[in-house]
N, C-alpha and C positions, 0 to 999 in steps of 0.2 A: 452398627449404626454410627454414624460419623457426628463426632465429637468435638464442639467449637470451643477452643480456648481463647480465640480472640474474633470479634465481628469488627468490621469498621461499620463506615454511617450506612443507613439502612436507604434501600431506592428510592422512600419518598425524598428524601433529602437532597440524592443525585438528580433525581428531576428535578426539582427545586432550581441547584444550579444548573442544567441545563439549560431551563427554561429562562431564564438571562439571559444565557452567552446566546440561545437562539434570536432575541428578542433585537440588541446590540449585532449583529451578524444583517439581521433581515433591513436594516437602518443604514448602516453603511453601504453593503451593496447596491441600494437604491440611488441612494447617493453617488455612487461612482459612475451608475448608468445613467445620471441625466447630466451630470457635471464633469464625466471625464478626468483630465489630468488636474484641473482645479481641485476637484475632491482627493485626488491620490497624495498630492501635494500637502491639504492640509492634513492630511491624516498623517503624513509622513512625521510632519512637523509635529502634529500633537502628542506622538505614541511614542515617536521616535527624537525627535528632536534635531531631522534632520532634513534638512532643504538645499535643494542645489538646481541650477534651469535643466539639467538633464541626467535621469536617475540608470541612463546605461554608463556602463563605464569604457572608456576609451580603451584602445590598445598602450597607448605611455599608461595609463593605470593599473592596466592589467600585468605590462613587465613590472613595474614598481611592485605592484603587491608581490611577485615572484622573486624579487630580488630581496623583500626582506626578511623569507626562508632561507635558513640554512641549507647546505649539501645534506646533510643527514636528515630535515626534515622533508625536503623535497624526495628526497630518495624511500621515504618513507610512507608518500604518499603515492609515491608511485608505484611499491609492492605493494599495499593492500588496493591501488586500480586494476593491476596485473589480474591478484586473488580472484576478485569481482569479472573484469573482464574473463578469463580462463572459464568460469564457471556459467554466466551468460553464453557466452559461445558453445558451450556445451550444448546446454536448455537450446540455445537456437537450431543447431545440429539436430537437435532429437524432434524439430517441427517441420514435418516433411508437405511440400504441395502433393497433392495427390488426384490419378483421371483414373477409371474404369470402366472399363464396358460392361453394364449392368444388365443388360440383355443386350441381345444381338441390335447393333445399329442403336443403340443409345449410351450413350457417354457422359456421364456425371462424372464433377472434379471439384479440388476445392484448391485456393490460392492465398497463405498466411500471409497479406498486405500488410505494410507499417503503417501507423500515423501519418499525416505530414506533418504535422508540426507538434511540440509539447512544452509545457509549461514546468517546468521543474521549482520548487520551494525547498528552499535549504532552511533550517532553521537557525536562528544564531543570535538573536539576539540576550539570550543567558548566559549559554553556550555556544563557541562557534563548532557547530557541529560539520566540519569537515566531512566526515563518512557517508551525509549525507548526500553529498554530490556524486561521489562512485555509486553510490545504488540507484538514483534514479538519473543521470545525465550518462553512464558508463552502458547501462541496459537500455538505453533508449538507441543510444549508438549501434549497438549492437545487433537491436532490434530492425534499424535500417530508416530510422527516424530521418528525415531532410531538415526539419528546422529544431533545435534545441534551443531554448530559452530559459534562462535562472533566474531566482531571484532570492537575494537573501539579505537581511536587515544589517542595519551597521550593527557594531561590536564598537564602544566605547568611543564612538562617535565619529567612525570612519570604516570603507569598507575592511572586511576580514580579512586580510592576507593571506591567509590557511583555508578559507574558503574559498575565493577569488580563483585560488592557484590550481585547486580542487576542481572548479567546473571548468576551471580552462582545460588544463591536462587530461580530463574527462573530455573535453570533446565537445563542449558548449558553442553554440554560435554565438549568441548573444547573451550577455551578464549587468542583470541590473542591480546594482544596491539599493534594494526595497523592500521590507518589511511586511508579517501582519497580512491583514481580511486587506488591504490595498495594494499589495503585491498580488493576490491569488483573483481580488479582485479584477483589477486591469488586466492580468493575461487571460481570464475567460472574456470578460466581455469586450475589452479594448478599448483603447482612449485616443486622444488624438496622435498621442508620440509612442503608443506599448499596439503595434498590430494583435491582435486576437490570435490564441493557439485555439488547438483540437483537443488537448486534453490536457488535466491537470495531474502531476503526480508530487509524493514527498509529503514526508510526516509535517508536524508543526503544533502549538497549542490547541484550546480547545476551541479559539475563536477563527484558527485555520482551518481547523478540521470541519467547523461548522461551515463556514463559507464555502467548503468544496460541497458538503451535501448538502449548501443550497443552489451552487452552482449546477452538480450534477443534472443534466437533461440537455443545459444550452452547451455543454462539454463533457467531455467523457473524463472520467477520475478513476485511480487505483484502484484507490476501496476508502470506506468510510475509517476514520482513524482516530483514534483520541488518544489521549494520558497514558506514555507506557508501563504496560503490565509484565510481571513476573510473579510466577506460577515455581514453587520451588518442592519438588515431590523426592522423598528423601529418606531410609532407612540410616538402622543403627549401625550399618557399615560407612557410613562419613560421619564428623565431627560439627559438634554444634557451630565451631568459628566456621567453617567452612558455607555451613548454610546462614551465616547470617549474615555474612559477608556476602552468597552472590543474591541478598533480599534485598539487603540494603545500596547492593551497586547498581540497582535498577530506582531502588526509590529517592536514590537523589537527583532524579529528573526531574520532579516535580512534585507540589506538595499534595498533588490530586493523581500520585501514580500508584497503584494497585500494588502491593506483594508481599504475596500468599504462602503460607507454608503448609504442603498437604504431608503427611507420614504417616505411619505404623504404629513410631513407638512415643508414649507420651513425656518418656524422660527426655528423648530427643527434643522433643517440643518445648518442655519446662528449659533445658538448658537453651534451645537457641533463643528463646524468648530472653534470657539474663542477659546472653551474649550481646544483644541486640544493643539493650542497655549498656554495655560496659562498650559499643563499637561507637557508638550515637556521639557519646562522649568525646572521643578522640578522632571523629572522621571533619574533616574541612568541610564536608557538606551537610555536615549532619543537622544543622537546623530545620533542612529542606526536607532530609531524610525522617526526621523523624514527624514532620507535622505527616507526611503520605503517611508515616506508619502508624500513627495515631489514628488516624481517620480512616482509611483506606486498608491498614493491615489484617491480615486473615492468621489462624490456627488451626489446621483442621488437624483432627486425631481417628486414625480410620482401622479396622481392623484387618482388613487384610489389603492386598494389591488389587482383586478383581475390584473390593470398593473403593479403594484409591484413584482408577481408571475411571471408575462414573463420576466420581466427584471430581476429577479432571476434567473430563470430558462435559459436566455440567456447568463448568466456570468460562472454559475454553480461551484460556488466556491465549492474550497472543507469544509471550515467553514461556517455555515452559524447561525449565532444567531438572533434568533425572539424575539421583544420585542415588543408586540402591545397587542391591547385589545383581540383578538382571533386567537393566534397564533397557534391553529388545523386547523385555514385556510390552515393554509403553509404548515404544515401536508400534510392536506386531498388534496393539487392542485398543489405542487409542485415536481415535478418527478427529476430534476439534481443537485442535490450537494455530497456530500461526508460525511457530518455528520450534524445533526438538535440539535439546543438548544432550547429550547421548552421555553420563559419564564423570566422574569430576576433573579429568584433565582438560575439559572443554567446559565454556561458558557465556553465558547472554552477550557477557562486553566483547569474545572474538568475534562474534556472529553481527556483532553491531557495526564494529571497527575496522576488523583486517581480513575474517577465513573466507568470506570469499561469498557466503548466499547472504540472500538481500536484507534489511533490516528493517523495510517497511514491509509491517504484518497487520492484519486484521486485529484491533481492538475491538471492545464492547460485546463480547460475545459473537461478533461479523465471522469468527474461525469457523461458524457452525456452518458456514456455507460459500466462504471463500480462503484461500491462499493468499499471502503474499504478493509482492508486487516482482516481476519476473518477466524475462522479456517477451512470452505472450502475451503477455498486456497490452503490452504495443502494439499487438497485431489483430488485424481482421479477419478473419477467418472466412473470407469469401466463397460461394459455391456459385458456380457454373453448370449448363445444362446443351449440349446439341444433338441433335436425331439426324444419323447419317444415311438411313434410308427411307423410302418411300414406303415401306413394308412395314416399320418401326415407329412411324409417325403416325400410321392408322389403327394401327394395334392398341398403342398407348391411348388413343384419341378418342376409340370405341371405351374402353373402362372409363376413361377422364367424363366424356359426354352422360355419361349412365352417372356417375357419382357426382357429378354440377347439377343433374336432375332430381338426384334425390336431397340434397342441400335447397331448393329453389332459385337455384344461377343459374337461371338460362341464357344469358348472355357469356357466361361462364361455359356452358353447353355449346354454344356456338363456336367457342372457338374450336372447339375438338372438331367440332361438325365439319367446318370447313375444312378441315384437311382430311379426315374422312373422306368426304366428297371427293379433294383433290388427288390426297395420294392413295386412295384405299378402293376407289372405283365404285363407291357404296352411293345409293343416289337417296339421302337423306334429305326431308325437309328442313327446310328453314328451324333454327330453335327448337327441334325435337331429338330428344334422347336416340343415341343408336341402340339398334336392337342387337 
């Protein structure tokens, strides 16, 4: 039976603050749909501290922000877009259209359509999170997107340069400096000066996150997303520094970010727990670090792997890093997370940063019934239908007319009817079932 050595705050408490950030979320949006760029403006102003008559950036803006990257950081952003692009285009390779003749004279097919347009949210005002722009501006391109749209908040009181540089070399059409529920806002609904996308993608806080699933309906979204998680599952073949280290390099996201340490052995557990304490100490973020681990941090102590898997699988982090003696177990038996580290040469921060799969993943338990964000996201997945003979249209039209009758669709019946009549030679009345 699986053994807690550490709880963070308990779910009444997380709905608690939920119910907040929803309350501030439903307030603002309303606000931006009846007042447009007025409201985007002051929001801007208020959160941000930043105002200017127009929140796209120019192209002299856009080389500026490029020009005050170095060679080596440019060059740097440009393999981890490679990484990302390389592996999109895979995923895209492996999404075939497809037609078949299902019976003789009828042909059903389907057609994976892009988007037309997408809203992309960088996040950055903490952090300028850079890598955010290759995962969703990089895959959207790829996906066969027509209009690409960014937005991402200043950074010290001016747009990001490492961001900027990020959604341009991605492949962005258009790049706003705009923050925050009034960035994600304006691109779902539109204002006078930000046209309206089709869908929103891209991590962000909890008041981002909330705004997209309030948006969700009048636009289509990734996935619902909050406070990143790590999920850290770990035998006595790694060392305590090693797993405190990859908890703690997820919890300096934020003071409301999840991570967990599941394992076998309990000495492992007691040491990485000290470690934690002795890393807290000397890490630059560790103030941030350690209020998430306070509040939010886990210990579970389990006894074997097959319960290690259910209490995985019951948490369904969106991070999930394996460091044991045969981490293909977890592979081969564990169906709910959001992304897999396979190993301790690998880790949350390459999969966030450079190796190449996406970085937006299902929070909140969401892994129990979606994936990541990837370039069918972008896509429709269309089906089509036509009947090439006469022979084929009354065949189908005789079952179709019999099952619209037993439903109570006779208008539904009808339509089978008629072409019965037409191409089948069968002289049917009006709105009556064929026999």
């Amino acid at each position: 039976m699986a053994k807690y050595l550490k709880r963070g705050k308990d779910a009444a408490q997380r709905a608690e603050d939920d119910s907040k950030v929803r309350a501030t979320v439903e307030t603002i949006l309303a606000d931006i749909e009846k007042r447009g760029d007025g409201a985007v403006r002051e929001l801007s102003v208020k959160f941000d501290q930043w105002d200017r008559k127009d929140y796209r950036l120019t192209d002299t803006e856009i080389k500026d922000c490029l020009s005050q990257l170095s060679a080596r950081e440019l060059d740097d952003i440009k393999f981890a877009q490679a990484q990302v692009r390389n592996f999109a285009q895979h995923q895209r390779a492996a999404l075939k259209d497809i037609e078949v003749e299902t019976l003789p004279g009828v042909v059903l097919g389907h057609k994976n359509i892009p988007v037309n347009s997408v809203g992309s949210y960088v996040p950055g005002g903490k952090y300028p999170m850079v890598a955010s722009a290759h995962m969703s501006v990089i895959t959207a391109k790829v996906a066969g997107v027509n209009r690409i749209v960014t937005c991402a908040p200043p950074f010290k009181g001016k747009p990001a340069a490492a961001i900027v540089a990020a959604q341009h070399l991605g492949g962005a059409d258009i790049i706003y400096c705009l923050g925050g529920i009034q960035a994600v806002g304006a691109m779902a609904i539109g204002t006078e000066s930000i046209a309206a996308v089709d869908m929103l993608v891209g991590p962000g806080n909890a008041f981002v996150a909330e705004a997209k699933r309030q948006l969700f309906g009048r636009v289509g979204i990734d996935l619902f997303a909050g406070p990143t998680e790590t999920l850290v599952i770990a035998d006595d073949s790694v060392d305590a520094e090693m797993c405190a280290t990859d908890l703690l390099g997820q919890a300096e996201h934020g003071p409301n970010s999840p991570a967990i340490f599941l394992t076998n052995s309990e000495k492992l557990a007691r040491e990485t727990m000290s470690e934690i304490e002795r890393l807290l100490k000397i890490l630059p973020t560790g103030a941030i670090a350690a209020k998430a681990w306070e509040d939010y941090g886990e210990v579970i102590v389990c006894d074997s792997e097959d319960e290690m898997v259910k209490e995985a699988d019951a948490i369904a982090s969106e991070h999930v890093q394996v460091m044991t003696r045969d981490p293909d177990y977890f592979l081969n038996n564990m169906t709910n997370y959001g992304a897999l580290f396979l190993g301790p040469r690998t880790n949350v921060a390459y999969g966030d940063k450079v190796i190449g799969t996406n970085h937006t993943l299902p929070t909140k338990k969401a892994a129990r019934y979606t994936g990541g964000l990837w370039v069918g996201k972008f896509l429709k997945t269309c089906t089509y239908q036509r009947v090439l003979t006469d022979e084929a249209s009354a065949k189908v039209g005789e079952y179709c007319s019999r099952l619209c009758v037993l439903e109570g669709f006779v208008g539904h019946a009808e339509q089978a009817n008629i072409r019965v009549r037409r191409y089948g030679g069968r002289n049917i009345p009006y709105a009556s079932a064929a026999e």
